[in-house]
DOVOLO-249750 format. One record per residue: x, y, z of N, C-alpha, C, CB in turn; residue in three letters; residue number from 1. Coordinates in nm, 4 decimals. Atoms other than C-alpha are relative to their C-alpha. Glycine has a CB too. Layout:
DOVOLO-249750
((X; Y; Z); (X; Y; Z); (X; Y; Z); (X; Y; Z); 'ala'; NUM)
...
END
This chain:
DOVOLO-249750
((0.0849; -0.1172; 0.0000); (0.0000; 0.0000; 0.0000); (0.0898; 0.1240; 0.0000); (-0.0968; -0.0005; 0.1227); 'unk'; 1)
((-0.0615; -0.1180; 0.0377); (0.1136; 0.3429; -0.1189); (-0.0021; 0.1096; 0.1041); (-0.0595; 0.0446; -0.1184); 'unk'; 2)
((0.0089; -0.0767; -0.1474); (0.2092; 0.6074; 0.1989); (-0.1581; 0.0814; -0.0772); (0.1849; 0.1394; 0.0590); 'unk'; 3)
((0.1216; -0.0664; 0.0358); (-0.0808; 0.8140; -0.0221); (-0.1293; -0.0661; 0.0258); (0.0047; 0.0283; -0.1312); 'unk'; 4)
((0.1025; 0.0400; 0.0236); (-0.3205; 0.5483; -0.0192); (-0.0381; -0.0137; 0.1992); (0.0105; -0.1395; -0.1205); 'unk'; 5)
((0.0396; -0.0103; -0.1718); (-0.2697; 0.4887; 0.4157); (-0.0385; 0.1452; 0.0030); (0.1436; -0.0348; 0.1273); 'unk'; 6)
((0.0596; -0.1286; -0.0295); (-0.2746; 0.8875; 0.4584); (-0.1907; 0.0065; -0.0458); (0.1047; 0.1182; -0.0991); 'unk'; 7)
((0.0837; 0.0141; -0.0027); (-0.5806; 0.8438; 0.2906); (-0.1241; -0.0602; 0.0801); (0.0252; -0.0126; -0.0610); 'unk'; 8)
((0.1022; 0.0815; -0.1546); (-0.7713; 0.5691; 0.4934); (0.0207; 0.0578; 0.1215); (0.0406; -0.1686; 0.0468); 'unk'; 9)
((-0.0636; -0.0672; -0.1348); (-0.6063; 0.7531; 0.7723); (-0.0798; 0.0934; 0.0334); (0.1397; 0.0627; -0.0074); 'unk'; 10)
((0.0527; -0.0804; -0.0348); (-0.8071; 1.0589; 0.6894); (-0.1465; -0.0346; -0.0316); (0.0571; 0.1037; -0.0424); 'unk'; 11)
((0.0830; 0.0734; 0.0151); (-1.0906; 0.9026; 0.6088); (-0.0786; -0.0834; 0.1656); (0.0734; -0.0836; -0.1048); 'unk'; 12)
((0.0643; 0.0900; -0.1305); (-1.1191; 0.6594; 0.9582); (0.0076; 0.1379; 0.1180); (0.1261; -0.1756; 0.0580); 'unk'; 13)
((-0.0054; -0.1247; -0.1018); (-1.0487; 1.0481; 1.1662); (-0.1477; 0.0689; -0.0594); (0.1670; 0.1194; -0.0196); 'unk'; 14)
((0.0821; -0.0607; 0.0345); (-1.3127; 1.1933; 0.9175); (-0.1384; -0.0553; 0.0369); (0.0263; 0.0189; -0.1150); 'unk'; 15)
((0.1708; 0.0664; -0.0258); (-1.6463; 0.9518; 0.9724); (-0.0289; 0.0385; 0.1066); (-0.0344; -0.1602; 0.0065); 'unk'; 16)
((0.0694; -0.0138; -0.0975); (-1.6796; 0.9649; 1.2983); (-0.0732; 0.1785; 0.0085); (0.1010; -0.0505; 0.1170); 'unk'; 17)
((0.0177; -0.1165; 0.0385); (-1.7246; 1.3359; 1.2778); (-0.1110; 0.0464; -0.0961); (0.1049; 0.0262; -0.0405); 'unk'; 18)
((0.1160; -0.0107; 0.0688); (-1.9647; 1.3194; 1.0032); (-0.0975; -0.0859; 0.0249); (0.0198; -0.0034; -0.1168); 'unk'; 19)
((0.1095; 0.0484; -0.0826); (-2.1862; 1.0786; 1.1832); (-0.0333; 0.0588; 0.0714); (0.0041; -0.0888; 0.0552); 'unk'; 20)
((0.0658; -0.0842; -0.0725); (-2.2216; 1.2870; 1.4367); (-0.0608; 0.1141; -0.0045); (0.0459; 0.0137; 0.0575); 'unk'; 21)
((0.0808; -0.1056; 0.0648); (-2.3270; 1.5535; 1.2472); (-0.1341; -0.0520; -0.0625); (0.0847; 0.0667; -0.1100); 'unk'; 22)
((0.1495; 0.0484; 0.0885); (-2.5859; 1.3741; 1.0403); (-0.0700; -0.0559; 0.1099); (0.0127; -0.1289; -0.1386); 'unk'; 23)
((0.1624; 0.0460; -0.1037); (-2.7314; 1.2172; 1.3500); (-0.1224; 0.1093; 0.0799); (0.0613; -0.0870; 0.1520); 'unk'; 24)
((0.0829; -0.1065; -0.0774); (-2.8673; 1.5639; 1.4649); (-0.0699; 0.0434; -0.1380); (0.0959; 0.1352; 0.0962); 'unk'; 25)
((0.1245; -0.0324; 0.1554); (-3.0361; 1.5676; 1.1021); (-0.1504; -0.0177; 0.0269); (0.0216; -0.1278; -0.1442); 'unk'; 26)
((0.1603; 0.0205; -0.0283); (-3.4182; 1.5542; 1.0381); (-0.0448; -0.1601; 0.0515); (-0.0871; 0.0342; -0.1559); 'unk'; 27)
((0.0354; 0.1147; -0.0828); (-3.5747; 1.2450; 1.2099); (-0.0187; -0.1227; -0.1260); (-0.1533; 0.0362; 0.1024); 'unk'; 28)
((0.0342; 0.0976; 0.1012); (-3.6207; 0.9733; 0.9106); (-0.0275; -0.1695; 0.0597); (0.1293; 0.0082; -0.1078); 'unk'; 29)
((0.0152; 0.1211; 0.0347); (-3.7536; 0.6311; 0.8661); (0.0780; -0.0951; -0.0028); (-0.0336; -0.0013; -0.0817); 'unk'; 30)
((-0.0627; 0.0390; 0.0210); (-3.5809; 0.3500; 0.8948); (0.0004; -0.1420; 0.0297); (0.0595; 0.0656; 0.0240); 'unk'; 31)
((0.0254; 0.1550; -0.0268); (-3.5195; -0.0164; 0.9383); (0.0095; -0.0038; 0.1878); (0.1494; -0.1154; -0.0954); 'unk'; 32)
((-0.0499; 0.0101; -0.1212); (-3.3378; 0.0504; 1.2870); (-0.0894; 0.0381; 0.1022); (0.1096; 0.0666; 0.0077); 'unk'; 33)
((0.0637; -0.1159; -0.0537); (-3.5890; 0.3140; 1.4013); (-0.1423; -0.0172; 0.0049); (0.0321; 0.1177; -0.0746); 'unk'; 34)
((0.1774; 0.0328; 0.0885); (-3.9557; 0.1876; 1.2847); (-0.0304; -0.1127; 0.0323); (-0.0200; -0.0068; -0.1785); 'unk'; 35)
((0.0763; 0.1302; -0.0668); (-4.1711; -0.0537; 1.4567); (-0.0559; -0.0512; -0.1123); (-0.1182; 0.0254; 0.1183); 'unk'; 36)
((0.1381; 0.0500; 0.0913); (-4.3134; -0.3081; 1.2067); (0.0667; 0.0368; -0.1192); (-0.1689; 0.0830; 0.0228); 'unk'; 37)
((-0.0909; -0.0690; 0.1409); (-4.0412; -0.1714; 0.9165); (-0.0133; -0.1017; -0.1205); (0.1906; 0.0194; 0.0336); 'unk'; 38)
((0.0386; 0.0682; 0.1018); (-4.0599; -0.4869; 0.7443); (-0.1331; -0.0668; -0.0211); (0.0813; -0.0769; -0.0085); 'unk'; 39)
((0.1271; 0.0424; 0.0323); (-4.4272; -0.5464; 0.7307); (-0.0298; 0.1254; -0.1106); (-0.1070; -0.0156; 0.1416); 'unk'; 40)
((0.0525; -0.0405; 0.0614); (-4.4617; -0.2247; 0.5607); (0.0198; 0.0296; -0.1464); (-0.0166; 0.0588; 0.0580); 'unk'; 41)
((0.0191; -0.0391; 0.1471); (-4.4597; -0.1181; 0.1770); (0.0875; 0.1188; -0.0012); (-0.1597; 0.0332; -0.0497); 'unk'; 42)
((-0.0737; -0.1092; 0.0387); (-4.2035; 0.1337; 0.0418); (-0.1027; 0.1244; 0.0188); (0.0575; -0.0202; -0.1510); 'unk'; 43)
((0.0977; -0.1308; 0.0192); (-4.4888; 0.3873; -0.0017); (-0.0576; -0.0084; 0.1427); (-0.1322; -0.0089; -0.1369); 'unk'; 44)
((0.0386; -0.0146; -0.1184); (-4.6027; 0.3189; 0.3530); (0.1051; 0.0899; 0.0985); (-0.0251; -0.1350; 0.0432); 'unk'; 45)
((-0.0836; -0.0523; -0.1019); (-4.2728; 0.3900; 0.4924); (0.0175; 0.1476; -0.0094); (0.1286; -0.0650; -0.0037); 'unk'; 46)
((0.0135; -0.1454; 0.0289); (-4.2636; 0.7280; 0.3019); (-0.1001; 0.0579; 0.1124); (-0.0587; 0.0256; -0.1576); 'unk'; 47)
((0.1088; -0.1053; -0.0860); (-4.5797; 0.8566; 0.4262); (0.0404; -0.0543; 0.1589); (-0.2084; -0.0318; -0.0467); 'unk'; 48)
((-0.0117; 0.0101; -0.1033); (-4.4882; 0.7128; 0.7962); (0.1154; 0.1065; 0.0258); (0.0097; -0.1310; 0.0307); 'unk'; 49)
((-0.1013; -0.0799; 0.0111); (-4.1800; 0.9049; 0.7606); (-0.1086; 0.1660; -0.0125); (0.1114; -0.0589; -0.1481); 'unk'; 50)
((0.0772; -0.1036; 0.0287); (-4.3878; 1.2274; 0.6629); (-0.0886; 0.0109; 0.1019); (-0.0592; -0.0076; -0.1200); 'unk'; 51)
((0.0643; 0.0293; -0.1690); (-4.6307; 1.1812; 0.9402); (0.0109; 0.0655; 0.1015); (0.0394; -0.1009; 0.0639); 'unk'; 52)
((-0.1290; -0.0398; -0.1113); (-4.3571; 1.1560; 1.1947); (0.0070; 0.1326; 0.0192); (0.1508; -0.0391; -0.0452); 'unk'; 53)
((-0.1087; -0.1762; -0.0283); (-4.2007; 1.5262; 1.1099); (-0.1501; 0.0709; -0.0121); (0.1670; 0.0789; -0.1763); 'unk'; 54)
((0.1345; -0.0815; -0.0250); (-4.5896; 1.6462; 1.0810); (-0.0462; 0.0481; 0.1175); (-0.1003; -0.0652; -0.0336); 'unk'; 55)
((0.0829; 0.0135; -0.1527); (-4.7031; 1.6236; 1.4372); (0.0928; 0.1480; 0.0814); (0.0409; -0.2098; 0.1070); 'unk'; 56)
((-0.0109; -0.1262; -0.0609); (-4.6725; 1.9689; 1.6402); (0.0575; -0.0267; 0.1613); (-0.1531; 0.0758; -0.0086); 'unk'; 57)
((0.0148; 0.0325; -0.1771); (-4.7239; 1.8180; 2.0321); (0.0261; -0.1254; -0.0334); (-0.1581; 0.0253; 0.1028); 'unk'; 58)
((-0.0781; 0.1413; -0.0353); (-4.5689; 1.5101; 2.1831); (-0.1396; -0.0597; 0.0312); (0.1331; -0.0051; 0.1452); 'unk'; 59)
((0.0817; 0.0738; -0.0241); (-4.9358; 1.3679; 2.2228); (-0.0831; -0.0374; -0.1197); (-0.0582; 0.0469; 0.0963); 'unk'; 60)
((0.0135; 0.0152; 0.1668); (-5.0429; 1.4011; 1.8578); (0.1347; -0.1074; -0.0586); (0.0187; 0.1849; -0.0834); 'unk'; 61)
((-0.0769; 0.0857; 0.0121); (-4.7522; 1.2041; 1.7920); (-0.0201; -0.1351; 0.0664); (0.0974; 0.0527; 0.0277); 'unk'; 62)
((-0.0010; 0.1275; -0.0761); (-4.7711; 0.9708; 2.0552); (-0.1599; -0.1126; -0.0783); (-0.0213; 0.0589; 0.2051); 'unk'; 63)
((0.0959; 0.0547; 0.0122); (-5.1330; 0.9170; 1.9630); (0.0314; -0.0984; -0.1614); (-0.1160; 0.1146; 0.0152); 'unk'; 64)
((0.0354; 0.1112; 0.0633); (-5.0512; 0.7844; 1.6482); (0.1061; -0.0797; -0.0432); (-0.0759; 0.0280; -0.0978); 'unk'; 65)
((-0.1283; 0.1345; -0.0354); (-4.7166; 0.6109; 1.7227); (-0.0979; -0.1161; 0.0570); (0.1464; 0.0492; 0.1530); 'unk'; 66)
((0.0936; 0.0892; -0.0527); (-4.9799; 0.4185; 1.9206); (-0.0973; -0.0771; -0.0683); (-0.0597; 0.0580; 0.0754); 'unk'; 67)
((0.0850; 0.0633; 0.1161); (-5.1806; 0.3197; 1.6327); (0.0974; -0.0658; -0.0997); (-0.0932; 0.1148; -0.0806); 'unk'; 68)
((-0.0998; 0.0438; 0.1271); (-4.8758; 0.2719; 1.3900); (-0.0015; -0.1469; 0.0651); (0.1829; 0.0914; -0.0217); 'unk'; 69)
((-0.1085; 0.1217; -0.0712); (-4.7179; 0.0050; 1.6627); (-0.1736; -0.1081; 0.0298); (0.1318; 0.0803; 0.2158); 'unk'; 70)
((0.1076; 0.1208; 0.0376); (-5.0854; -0.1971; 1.7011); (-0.0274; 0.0024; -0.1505); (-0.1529; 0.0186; 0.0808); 'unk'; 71)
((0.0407; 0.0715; 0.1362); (-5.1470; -0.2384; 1.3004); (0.1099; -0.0456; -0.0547); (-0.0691; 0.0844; -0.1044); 'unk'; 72)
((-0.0797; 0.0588; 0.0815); (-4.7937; -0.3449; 1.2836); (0.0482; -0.1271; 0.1134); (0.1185; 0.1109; -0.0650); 'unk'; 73)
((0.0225; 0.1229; -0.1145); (-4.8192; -0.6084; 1.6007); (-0.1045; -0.1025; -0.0630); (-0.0699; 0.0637; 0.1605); 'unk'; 74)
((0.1177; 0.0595; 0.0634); (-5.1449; -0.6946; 1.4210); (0.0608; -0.0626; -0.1213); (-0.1186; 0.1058; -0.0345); 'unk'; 75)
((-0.0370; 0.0204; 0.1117); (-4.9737; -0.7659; 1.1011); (0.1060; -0.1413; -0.0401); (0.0509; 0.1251; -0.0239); 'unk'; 76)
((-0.0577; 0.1286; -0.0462); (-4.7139; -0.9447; 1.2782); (-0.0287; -0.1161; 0.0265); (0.0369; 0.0064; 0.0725); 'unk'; 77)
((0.0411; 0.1111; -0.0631); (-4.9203; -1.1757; 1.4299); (-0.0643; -0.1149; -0.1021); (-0.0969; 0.0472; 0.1052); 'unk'; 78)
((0.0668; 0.0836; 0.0944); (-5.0871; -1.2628; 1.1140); (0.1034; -0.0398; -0.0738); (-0.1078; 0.0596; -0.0796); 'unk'; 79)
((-0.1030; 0.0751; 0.1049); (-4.7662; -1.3562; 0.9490); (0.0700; -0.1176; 0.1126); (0.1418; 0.1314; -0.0804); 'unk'; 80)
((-0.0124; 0.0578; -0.0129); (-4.6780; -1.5552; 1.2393); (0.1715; 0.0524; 0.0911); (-0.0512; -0.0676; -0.1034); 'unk'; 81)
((-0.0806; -0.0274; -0.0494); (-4.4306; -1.3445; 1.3751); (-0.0066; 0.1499; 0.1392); (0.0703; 0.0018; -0.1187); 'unk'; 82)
((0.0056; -0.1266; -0.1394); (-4.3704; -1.1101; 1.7594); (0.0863; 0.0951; -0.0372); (0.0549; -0.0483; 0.1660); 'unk'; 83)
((-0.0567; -0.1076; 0.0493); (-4.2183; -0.8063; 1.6886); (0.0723; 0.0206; 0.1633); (-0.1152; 0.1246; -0.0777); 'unk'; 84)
((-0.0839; -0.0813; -0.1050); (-3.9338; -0.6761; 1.9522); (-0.0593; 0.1036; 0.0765); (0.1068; 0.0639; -0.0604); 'unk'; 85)
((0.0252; -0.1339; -0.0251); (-4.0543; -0.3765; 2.1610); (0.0817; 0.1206; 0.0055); (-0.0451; -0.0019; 0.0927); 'unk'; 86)
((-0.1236; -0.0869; 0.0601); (-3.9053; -0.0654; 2.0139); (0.0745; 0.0253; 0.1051); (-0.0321; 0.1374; -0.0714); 'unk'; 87)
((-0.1287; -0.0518; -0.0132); (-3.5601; 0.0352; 2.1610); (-0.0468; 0.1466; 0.1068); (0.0774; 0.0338; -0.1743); 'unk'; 88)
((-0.0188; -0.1710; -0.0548); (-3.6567; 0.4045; 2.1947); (-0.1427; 0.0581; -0.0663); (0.1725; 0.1040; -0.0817); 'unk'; 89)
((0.1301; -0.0227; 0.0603); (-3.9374; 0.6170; 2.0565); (0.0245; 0.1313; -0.0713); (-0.1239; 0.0046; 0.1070); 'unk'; 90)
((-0.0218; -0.0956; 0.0688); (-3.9377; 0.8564; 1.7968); (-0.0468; 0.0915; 0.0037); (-0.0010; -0.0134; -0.0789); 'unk'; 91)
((0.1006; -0.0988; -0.0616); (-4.1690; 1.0602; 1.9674); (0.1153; 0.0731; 0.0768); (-0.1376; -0.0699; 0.1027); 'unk'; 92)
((-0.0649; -0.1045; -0.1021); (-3.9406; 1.1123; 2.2331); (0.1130; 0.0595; -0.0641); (0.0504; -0.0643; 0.1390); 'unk'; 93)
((-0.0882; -0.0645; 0.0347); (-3.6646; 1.1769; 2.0292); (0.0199; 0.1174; -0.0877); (0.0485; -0.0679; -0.0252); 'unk'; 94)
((0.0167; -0.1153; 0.0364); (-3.8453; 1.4525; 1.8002); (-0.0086; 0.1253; 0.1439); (-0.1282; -0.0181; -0.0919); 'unk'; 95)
((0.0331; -0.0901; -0.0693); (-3.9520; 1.6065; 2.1123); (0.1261; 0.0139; 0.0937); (-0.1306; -0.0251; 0.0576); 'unk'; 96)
((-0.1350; -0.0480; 0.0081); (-3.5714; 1.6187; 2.2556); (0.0605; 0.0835; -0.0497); (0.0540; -0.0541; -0.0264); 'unk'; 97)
((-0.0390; -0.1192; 0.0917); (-3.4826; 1.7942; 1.9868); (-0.0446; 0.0851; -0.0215); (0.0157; -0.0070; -0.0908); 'unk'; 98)
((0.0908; -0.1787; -0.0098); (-3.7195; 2.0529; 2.0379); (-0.1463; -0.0087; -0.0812); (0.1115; 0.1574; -0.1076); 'unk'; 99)
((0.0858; 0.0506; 0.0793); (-3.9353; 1.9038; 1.7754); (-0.1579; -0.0133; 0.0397); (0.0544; -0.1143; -0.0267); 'unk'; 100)
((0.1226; 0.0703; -0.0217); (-4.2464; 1.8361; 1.9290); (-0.0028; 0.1171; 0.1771); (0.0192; -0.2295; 0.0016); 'unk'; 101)
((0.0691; -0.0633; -0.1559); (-4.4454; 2.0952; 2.2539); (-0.0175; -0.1479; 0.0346); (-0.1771; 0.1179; 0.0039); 'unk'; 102)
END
C-alpha cells in the first residue's frame, strides 16, 4: 500500500466519525433501525410514515398515532406468524428532545 493510499484511509477513519455525528442531529427519518413493524410495511407506507412523523406539532399528537402505527404493525405481525421486539426508543421522544415536538 502506497504512503498516499494509508494517509488516505487515515483521513478518512479520523473523518467519519465526525460526520456521523453531524448527520445524527439531522431531520428524524424512517428507517429499518428506528420503525416498529419496518418490514411489514410497503415502500410507499414507509414514506408517508416518515412524513407523518415530522408532521405532528405536540408530543401527544404524535404519541397518539405512534400508538396506532405500533398496534397495526403487532397486528400484522401476528398474522404472518411473527412477535415483533418492543421498540428500543421512541421517535416521539426523540423529536420532542430535539425541540421538535411541545
Amino acid at each position: 500500500m502506497t504512503e498516499l493510499a494509508r494517509m488516505t484511509l487515515l483521513a478518512y477513519a479520523l473523518w467519519l466519525p465526525l460526520v456521523a455525528d453531524a448527520l445524527a442531529d439531522g431531520p428524524w427519518h424512517a428507517a429499518r433501525q428506528n420503525t416498529y413493524g419496518w418490514q411489514f410495511m410497503t415502500p410507499d407506507e414507509r414514506v408517508e410514515h416518515q412524513r407523518q412523523m415530522r408532521s405532528f406539532a405536540t408530543y401527544q399528537d404524535c404519541k397518539a398515532y405512534q400508538n396506532g402505527h405500533h398496534a397495526e404493525m403487532a397486528e400484522r405481525a401476528r398474522q404472518a406468524g411473527v412477535v415483533l421486539e418492543q421498540p428500543r426508543e421512541s421517535g416521539c421522544e426523540k423529536l420532542r428532545a430535539r425541540g421538535r415536538l411541545q
